[in-house]
C-alpha positions as CSV (number, residue, x, y, z in Angstrom):
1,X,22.3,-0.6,-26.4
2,X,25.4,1.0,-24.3
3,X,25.3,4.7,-23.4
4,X,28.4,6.6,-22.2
5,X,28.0,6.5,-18.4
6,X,29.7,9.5,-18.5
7,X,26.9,11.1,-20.3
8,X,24.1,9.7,-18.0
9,X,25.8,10.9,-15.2
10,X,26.6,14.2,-16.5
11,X,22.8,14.4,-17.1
12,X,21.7,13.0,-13.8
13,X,23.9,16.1,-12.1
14,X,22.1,18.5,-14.3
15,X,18.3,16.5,-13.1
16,X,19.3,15.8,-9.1
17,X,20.1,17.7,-6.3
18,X,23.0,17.1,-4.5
19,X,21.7,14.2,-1.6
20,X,19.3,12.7,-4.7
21,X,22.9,12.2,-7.0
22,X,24.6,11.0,-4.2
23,X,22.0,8.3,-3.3
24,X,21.8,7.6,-7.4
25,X,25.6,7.1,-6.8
26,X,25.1,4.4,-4.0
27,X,22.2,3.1,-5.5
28,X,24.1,2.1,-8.7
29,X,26.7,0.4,-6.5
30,X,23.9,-1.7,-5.2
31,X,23.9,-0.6,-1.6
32,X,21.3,-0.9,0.7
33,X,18.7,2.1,2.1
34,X,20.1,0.6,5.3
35,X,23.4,1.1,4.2
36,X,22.7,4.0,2.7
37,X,21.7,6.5,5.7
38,X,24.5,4.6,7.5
39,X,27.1,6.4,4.4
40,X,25.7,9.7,4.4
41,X,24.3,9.9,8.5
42,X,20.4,10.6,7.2
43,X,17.5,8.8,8.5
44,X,16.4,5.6,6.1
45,X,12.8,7.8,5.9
46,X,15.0,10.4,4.2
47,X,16.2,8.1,1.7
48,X,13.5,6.9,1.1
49,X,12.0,10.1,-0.2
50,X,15.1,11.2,-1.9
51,X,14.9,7.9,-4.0
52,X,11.1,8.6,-4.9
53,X,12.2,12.0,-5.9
54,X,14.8,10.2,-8.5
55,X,12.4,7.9,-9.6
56,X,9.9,11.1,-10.5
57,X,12.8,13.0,-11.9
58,X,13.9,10.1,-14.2
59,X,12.3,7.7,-16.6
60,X,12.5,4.8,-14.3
61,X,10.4,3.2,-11.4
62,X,12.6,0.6,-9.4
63,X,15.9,0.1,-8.6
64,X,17.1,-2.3,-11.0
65,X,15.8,0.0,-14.2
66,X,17.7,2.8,-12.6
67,X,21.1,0.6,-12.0
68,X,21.1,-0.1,-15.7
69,X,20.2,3.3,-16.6
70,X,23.5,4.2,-14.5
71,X,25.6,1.9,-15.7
72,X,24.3,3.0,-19.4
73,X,22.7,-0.5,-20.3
74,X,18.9,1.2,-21.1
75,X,16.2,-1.0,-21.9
76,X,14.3,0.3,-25.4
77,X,11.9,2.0,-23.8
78,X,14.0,4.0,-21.7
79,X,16.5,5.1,-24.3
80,X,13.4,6.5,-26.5
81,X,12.1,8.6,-23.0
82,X,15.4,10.3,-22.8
83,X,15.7,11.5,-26.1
């Protein structure tokens, strides 16, 4: 099933701070933590922790579940956790 990415991010931005969307937002491009703290000048440490604090914040527990989930193509047992 397809979700309006519109509608997950609007909901992310309502979930996230503002450094925890931002990595959600380089995550779902499929960047690197590397390349990550080199985008927004924070240590990879940091990043790390912000990206714990998504997983904690949002029904999913590795990058890949959390690039569908951004890009609005949910697995089944995702789309039942967010409703």
């Amino acid at each position: 099933m397809t979700v309006d990415r519109d509608v997950i991010a609007e909901s992310l931005c309502q979930l996230l701070f503002p450094h925890e969307h931002e990595v959600a937002l380089w995550i779902s491009r499929g960047l690197s933590n590397k390349r990550i703290t080199r985008e927004m000048v924070l240590t990879e440490r940091t990043i790390k922790a912000l990206l714990s604090h998504i997983f904690q914040k949002t029904p999913v527990s590795d990058r890949l579940e959390f690039t569908l989930l951004m890009k609005g193509e949910l697995p089944e047992w995702i789309r039942i956790n967010l409703q």
